[in-house]
C-alpha distance (Angstrom), angle and dihedral (degrees) to the residues before:
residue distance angle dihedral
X1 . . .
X2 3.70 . .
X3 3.92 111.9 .
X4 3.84 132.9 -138.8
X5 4.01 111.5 -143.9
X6 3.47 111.3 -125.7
X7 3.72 95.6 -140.0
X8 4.01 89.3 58.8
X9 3.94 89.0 48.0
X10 3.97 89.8 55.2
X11 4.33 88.6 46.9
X12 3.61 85.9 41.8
X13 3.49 97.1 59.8
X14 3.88 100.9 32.0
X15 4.29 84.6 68.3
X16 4.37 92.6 43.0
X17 3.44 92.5 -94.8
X18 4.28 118.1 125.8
X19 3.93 127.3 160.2
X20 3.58 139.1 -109.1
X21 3.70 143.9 -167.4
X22 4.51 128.6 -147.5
X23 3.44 83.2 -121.4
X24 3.74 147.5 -55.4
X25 3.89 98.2 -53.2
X26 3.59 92.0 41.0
X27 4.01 118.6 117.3
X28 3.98 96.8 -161.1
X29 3.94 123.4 80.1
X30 3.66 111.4 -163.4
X31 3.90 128.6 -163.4
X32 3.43 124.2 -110.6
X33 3.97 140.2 -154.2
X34 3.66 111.0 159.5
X35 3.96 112.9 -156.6
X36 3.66 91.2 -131.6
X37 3.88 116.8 40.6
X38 3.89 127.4 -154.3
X39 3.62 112.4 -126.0
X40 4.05 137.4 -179.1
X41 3.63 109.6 -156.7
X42 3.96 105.1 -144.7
X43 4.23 91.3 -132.1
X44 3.85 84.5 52.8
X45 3.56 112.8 58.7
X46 4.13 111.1 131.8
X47 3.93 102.5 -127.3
X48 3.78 101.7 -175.7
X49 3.83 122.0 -153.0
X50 4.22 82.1 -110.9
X51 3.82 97.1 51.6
X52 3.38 91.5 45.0
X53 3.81 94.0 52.4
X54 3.67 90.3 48.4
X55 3.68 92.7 50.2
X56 3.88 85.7 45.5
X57 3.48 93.7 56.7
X58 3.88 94.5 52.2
X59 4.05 85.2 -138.9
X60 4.04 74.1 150.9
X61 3.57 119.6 57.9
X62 4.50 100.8 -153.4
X63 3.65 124.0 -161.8
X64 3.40 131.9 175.6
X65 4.00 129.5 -135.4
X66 3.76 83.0 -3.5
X67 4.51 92.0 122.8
X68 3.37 102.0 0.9
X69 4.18 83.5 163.9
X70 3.72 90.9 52.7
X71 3.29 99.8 45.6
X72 4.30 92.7 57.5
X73 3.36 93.0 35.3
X74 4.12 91.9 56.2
X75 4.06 80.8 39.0
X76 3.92 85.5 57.6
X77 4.12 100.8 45.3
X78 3.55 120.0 110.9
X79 3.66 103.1 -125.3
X80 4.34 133.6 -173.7
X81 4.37 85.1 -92.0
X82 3.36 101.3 32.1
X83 4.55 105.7 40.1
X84 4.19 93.6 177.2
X85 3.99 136.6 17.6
X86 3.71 134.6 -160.4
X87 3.92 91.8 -120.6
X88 3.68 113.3 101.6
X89 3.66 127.7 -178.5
X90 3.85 93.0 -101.3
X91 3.90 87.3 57.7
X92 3.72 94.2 38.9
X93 4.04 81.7 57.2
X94 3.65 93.8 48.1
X95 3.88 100.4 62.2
X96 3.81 90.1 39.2
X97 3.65 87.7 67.5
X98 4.30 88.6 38.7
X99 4.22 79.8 49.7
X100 4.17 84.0 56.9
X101 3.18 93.0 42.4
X102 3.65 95.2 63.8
X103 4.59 86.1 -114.2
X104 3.53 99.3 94.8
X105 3.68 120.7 62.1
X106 4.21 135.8 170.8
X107 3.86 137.8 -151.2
X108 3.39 117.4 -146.0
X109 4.07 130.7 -161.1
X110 3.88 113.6 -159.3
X111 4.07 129.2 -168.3
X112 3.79 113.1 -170.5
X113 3.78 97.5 -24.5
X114 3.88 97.9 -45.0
X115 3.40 126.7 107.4
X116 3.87 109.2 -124.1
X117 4.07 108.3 163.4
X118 3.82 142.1 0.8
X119 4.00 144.0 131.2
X120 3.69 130.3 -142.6
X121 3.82 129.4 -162.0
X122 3.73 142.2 163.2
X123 4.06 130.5 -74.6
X124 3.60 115.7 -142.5
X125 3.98 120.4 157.9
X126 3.94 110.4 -53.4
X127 3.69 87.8 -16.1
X128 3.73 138.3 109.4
X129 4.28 110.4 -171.9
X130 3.98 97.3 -169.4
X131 4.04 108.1 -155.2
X132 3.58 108.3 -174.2
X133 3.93 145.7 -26.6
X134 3.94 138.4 -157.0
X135 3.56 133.7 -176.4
X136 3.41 128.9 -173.8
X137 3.39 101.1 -168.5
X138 3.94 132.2 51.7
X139 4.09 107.1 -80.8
X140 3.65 94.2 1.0
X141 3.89 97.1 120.8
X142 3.76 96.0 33.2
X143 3.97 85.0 56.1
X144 3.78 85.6 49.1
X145 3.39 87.3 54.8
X146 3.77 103.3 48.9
X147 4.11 87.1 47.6
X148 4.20 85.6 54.4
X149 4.06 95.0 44.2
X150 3.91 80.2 48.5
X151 3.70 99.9 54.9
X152 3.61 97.6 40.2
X153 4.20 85.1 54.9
X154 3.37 90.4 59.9
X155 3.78 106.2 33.9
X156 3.80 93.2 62.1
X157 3.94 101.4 -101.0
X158 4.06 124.0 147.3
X159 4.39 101.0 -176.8
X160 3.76 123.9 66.1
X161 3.89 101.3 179.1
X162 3.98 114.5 -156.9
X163 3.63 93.8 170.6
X164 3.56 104.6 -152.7
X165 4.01 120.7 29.6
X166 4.32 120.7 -118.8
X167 3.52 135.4 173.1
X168 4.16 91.7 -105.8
X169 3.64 81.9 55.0
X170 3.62 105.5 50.6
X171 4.27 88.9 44.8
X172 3.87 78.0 71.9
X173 3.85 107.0 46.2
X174 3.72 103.7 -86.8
X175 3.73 117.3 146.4
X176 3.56 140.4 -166.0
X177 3.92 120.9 -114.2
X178 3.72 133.8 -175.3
X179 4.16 118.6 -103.3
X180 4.27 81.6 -113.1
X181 3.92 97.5 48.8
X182 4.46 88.4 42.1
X183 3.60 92.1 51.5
X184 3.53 87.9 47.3
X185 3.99 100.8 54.8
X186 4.27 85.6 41.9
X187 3.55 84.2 58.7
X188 3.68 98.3 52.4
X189 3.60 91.1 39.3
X190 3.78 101.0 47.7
X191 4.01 80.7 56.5
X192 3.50 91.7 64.8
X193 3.79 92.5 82.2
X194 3.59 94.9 70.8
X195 3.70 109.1 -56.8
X196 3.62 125.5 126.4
X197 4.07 101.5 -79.1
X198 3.71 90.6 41.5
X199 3.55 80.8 52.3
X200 3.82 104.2 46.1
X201 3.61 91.2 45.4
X202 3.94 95.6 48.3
X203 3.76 101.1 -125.3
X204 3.96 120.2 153.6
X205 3.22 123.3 -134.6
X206 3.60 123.1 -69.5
X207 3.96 116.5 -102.8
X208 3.70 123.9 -166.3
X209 3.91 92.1 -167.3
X210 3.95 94.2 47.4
X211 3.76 89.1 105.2
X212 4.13 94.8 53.3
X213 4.51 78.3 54.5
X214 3.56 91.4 50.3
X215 4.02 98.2 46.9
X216 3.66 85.5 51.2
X217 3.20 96.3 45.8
X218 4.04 95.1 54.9
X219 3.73 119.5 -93.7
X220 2.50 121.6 -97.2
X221 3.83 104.2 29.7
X222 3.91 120.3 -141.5
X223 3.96 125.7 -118.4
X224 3.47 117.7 -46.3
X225 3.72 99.0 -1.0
X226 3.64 126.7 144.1
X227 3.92 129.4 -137.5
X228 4.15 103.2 -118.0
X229 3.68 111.2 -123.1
X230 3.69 102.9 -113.6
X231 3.96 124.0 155.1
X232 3.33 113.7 -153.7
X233 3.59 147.1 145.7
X234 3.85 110.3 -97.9
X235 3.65 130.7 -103.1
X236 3.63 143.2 -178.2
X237 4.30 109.1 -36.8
X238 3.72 113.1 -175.4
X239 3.46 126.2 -111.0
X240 4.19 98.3 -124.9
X241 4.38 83.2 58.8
X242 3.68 90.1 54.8
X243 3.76 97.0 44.0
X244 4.08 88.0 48.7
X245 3.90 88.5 50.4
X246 3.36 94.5 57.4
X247 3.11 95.2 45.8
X248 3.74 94.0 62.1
X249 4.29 114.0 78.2
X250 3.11 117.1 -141.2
């Protein structure tokens, strides 16, 4: 099996560039940069009055990091609606050893102890480069989403990648950008961490797990509180704190 390094994924990404296979059995990974990227601004995600009473009703229990290895493999299985995917095993390698490295990191919906939805993607600076999602049941990777758009709100971030544009995207606020304006936003938001318009514009560093601090913290906090820096792998977050989060701009 042909191997992707992990150090060329990360420089791949950080100039809009991110691999993909033929399909599953394939032994080539090409590179891709489309000419028009899919987007989802983080002030702009659609919360309908029916996901938000589904996420209200914590039907789905979400965690985060919790099968990262699950969650791509399920992403990568041929199923009755979807016969082939672009994740082959060398790729399916590749962000297992971003997932140790603390860059790749999964949501993960839940119905009575099975896992039935989810996406993962990679971390880099102020940016979030979602790969893929499943679901297996109704809602379960919109839910997924809305926990993901939640957690990047609060942990400081200013891209969510989509790659390439569909219809199931767009019903939630994704839009389509051109290869100059994409690069453009990446740049700003992979100076977040520390470079010089992070900097200038006094951001903090972006914090995937700032939203498992702030649940534990109480939600939401009173005046003049701070969120305690905590790192931790994610549990349970209720429903009502997502719904509230989102429906906060930023």
């Amino acid at each position: 099996m042909k191997t992707i390094d992990p150090d060329l994924l990360l420089r791949a990404y950080s100039i809009g560039v991110f691999p993909m296979a033929d399909s599953r059995a394939a032994d080539d990974v090409y590179w891709v940069e489309p000419k028009k990227r899919g987007i989802l601004p983080l002030d702009r995600f659609c919360l309908s009055r029916s996901l938000a009473k589904t996420i209200r009703s914590d039907r789905f229990t979400v965690t985060a990091d919790c099968a990262f290895t699950e969650v791509v493999f399920e992403c990568a299985r041929n199923t009755a609606d979807r016969p082939d995917t672009w994740i082959n095993p060398a790729i399916e390698s590749a962000y297992a050893d971003l997932h140790r490295r603390g860059h790749a990191h999964s949501i993960e919906t839940w119905h009575d102890g099975r896992l039935v939805g989810g996406l993962y993607g990679v971390k880099l600076g102020g940016a979030f480069f979602g790969e893929s999602m499943f679901s297996r049941e109704s809602n379960a990777s919109k839910v997924a989403l809305a926990y993901l758009i939640a957690r990047l709100r609060v942990g400081g971030f200013r891209l969510l990648d989509c790659q390439f544009i569909t219809d199931h995207l767009k019903s939630l606020g994704a839009i389509e950008v051109s290869r100059d304006d994409y690069v453009a936003l990446l740049d700003v938001a992979l100076g977040v961490a520390g470079g010089a318009v992070g900097t200038a514009a006094g951001w903090s560093s972006p914090d995937f797990f700032a939203l498992d601090a702030l649940e534990s913290s109480g939600f939401p906090p009173g005046p003049g509180a701070t969120v305690p820096e905590t790192r931790m792998v994610s549990g349970p977050i209720s429903g009502c704190t997502i719904v509230q989060l989102l429906g906060q701009t930023s």
